[in-house]
N, C-alpha and C positions, 0 to 999 in steps of 0.2 A: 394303298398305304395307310397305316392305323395312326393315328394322330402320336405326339408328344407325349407324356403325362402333363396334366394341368399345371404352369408355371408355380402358381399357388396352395397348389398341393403341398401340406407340414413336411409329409416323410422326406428324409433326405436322398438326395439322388443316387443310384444303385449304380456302382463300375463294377461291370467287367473288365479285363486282361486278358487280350491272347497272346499267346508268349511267355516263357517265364526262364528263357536264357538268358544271351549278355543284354539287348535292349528291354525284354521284359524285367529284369534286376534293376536298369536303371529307371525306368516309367514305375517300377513300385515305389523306388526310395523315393520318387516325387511325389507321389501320391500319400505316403505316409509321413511326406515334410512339411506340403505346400500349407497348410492351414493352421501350421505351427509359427509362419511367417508373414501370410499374407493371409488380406478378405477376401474370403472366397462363400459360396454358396455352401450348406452343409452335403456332404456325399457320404457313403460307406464304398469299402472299397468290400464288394460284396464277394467276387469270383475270379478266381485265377483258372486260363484254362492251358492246358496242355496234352498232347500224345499219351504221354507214360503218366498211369496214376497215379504211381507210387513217388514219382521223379517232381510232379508236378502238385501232389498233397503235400510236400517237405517243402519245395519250392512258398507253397501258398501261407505254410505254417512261418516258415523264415522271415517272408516281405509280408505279410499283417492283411493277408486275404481273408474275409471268412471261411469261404471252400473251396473246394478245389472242382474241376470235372474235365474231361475229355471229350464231350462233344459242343464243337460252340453254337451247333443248328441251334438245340437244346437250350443253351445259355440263352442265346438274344431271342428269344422266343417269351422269356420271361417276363412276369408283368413288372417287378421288382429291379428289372436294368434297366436303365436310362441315358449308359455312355458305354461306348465299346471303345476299348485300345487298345490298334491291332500292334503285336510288336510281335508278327510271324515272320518269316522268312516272304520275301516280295511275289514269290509264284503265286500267293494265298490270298494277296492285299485285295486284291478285286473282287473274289467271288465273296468273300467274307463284310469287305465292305459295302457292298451293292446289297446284301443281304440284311446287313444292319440297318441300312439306311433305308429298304423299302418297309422294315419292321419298325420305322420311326424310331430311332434307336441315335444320337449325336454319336460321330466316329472322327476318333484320331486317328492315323493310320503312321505310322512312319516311312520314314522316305525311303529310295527312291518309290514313288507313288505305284507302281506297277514295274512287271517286267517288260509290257509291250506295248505299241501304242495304243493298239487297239484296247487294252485294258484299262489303260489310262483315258482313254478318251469315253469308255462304258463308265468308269468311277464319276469321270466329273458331271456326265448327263445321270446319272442316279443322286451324285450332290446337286442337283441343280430341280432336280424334280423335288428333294426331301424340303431342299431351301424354301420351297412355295410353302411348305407345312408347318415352317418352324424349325424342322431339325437340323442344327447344325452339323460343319464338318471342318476338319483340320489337315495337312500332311505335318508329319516331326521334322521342320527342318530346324534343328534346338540350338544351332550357332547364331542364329537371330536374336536370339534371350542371352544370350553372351553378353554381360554391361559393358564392355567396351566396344562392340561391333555395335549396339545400340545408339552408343557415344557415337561412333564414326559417322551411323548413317544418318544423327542429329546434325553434325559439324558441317556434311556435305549436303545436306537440305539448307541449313541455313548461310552457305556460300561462304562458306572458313576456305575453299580449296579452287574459289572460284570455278572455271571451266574445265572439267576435270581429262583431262588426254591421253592416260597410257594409267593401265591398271595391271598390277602382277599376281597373281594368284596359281597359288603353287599347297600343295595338300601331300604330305612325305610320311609313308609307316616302311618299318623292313620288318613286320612281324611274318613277310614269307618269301626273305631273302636267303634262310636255309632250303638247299635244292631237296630236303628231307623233309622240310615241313610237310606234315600227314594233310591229304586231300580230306576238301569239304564241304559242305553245298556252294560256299560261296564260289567255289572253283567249278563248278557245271553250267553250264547256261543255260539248260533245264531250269534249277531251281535259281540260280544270281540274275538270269536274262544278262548281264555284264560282270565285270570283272571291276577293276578302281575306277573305270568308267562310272559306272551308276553307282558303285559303294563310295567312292570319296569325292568324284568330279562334280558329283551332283551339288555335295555343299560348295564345291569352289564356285559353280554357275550358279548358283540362288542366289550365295555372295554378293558376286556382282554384279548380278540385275540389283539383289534387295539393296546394297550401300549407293549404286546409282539410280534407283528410280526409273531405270532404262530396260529397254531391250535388246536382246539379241539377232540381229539379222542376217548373217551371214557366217559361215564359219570353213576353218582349215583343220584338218587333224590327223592323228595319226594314234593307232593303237598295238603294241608289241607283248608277245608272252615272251618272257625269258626262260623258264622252266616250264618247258610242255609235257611233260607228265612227272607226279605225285605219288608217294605210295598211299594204296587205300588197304581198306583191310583183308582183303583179295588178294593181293598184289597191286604191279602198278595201273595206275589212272591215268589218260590224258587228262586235262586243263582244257579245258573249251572256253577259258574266256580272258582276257589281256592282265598282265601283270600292269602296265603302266600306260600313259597315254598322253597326248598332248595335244594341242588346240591353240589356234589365233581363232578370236571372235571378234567382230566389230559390233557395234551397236548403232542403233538409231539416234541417239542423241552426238555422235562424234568418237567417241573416245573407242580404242583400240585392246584386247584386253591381253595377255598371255597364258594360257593355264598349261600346268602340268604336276601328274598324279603318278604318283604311285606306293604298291605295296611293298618293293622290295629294292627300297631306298634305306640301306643298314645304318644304322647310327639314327634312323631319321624315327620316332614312336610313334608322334600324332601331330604334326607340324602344319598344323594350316597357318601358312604365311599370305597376307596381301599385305598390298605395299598399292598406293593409288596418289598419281602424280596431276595435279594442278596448277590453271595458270596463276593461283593465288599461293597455293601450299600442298603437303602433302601429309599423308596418313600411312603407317606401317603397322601389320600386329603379327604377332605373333602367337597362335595358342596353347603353343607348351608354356608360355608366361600370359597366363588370358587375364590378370588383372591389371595388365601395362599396355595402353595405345600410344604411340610415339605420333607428335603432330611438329609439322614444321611452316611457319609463319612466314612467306613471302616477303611480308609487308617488315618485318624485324629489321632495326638497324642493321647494315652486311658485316660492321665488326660482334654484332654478336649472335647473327643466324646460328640456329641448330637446332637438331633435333630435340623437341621437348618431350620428356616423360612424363605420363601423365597416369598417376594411381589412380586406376577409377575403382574405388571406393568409399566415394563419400555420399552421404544420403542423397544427395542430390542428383545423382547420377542414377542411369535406369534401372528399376530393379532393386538399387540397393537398401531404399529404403526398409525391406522388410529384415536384414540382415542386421549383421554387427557394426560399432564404432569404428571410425574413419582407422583406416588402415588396416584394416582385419580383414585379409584376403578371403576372396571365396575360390570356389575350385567347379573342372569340368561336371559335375553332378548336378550345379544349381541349374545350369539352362533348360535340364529339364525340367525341375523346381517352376521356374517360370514360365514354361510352355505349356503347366496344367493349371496355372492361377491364370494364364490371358485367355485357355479353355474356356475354364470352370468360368473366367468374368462372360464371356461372349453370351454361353449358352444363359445365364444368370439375367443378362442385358438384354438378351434378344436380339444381337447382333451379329454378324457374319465375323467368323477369327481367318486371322493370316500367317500364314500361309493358306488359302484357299486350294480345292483340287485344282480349280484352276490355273495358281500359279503351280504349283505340281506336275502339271501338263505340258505348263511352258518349259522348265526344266527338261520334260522329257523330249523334247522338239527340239532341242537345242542338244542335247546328248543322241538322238538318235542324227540328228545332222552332222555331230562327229564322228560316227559309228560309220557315214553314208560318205562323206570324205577319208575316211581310212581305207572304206573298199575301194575307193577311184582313183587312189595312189596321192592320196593329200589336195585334191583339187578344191575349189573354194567352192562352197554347197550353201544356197539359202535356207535359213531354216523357216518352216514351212507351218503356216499360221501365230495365231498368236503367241510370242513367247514368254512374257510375261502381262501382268494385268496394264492396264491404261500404258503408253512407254511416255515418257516424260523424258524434258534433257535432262543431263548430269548435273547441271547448275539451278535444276529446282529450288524453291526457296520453298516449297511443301514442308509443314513441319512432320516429326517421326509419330508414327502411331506405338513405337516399339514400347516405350516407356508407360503407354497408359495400356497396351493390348492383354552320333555318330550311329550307323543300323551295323 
């Protein structure tokens, strides 16, 4: 493995991009915001790469790439890159990232971490070897950089929710509740490896590991395609992979969680709801409104209990500080914003950033344990090694890293 470039080194740090569809669109606008907000390390955002060159030099000219190219062996081979973002489709994440990372190369990869385990589990032994060297690594799970999911997981470290016992988590799009919506890799399990499983269940289960501090041990589930085949440009396609799916997980610290996903939930856009019940209080968000957490205080006189709104936008809240004056909403684009400035500070810092492959892994342990109770007709299945880092109770009084740290 070839070392870092020297910390000290003047030139500023060279990014690559692979990707330059809907999540390389949004990891651009991050990259062309984050230092107009925040302290960050200096970078150029040197390379955008892509398949088509014609698709992907417009692509680079648009998001504020210096060039463009189509092979990324080519790219991370370069003496002048110094941070790879993978934003490919999840069949690619591994060889690309193992690649980057034996080239001494820091890699963000977005989520879900891999399509298999086995892929996920070669990513984190390739993070774990670059780590001895310096080189850092990330997965995108960017609803962590959300300021009010930040808030939440501050409020429930510091025991606003006391012991926390029943968590609902629920993740609703119907962008393929028309039986016409045109087939696309995300519908192959060739290249998706899953279906809302690993494209939207994943943020529901990092959710709730990340706001509990806890882990996943055991789980129930069930996964259904509603429309099993798609027209493609041939004719028609099967669907090889689940329209929706659902899950009971328990965890190690007590609390019981419920999830359920899906794509072709109509009326529903981008609805990640939790909603997390304690013996002290509780916590609701919603992220089609992600600048409002609703908290509810146990402890309140019972003639004036209720649910409290709470605008998180004031500088004091995670995040916000590099933004606008109190009450000047921000929108789903910042979390990426903020998921390359706690990048850009790690690698800066010389310290490990979070989401780890590690925690990436545990995610995937916990989604292929529901995948592994869907084939045994919903039976309850352990999930098998660790599933997220350290597991702690729900009534941790840990404080949050969020505040200083969709694919």
């Amino acid at each position: 493995m070839t070392s870092p470039r020297d910390h000290l080194a003047p030139r500023p740090l060279g990014v690559a991009a692979i990707g330059y569809a809907f999540m390389g669109r949004a990891h651009s606008n991050a990259w062309r915001s984050v230092a107009n907000h925040f302290d960050v390390p200096a970078f150029e955002q040197k390379v955008l790469v892509g398949r088509s060159a014609d698709a992907v030099a417009a692509a680079a000219a648009r998001y504020g790439w210096g060039e463009s190219a189509t092979d990324w062996r080519e790219v991370i081979a370069r003496a002048d890159i110094d941070i790879v973002d993978i934003c490919a489709p999840g069949f690619l994440h591994a060889e690309i990232a193992t690649a980057a990372l034996a080239a001494g190369k820091h890699v963000l990869v977005e989520k879900p971490l891999a399509n298999s385990m086995a892929e996920s589990v070669a990513m984190v032994q390739a993070a774990q070897a670059a780590r001895a060297a310096g080189v850092r690594s990330m997965v995108g799970f960017n609803y962590r950089r959300v300021p009010a999911l930040a808030l939440a997981r501050e409020l429930i470290a510091g025991g606003k929710l006391g012991t926390v016992r029943q968590v609902r988590a629920s993740y609703l799009q119907d962008w393929l509740a028309d039986d016409d919506a045109p087939m696309t890799w995300r519908l192959r399990k060739e290249t998706a490896g899953s279906g809302a499983l690993g494209d939207i269940a994943s943020h529901a289960v990092d959710q709730v590991q990340y706001l509990l501090q806890d882990a996943v041990t055991e789980v129930s589930g069930r996964l259904h395609t509603f429309v099993t085949e798609r027209p493609g440009p041939h004719g028609p396609e099967a669907v090889t992979v689940d329209d929706a799916a659902w899950a009971t997980l328990s965890l190690a610290g007590g609390a019981v969680a419920g999830v359920d996903v899906s794509r072709v939930a109509l009326g529903q856009k981008n609805a990640l709801r939790l909603e997390l019940y304690g013996t002290a209080g509780s916590l609701t968000f919603n992220l089609e409104n992600p600048n409002e957490l609703h908290f509810f205080d146990g402890s309140d006189d019972i003639r004036v209990q209720g649910f409290r709104r709470i605008l998180v936008t004031e500088p004091e809240h995670p995040y916000l500080q590099g933004w606008w004056p109190q009450g000047h909403v921000i929108g789903w684009e910042h979390s990426f914003t903020h998921q390359i400035r706690d990048f850009l500070q790690a690698i800066d810092h010389g310290t490990d950033p979070s989401p780890s492959f590690e925690e990436g892994l545990g995610v995937q342990r916990v989604l292929a344990a529901i995948e592994a109770s869907a084939a045994a007709g919903g039976a309850t299945v352990p999930v098998v090694g660790p599933a997220a880092p350290e597991a702690r109770p729900a009534s941790s009084s840990a404080s949050s890293s969020a505040s200083s740290s969709r694919s």
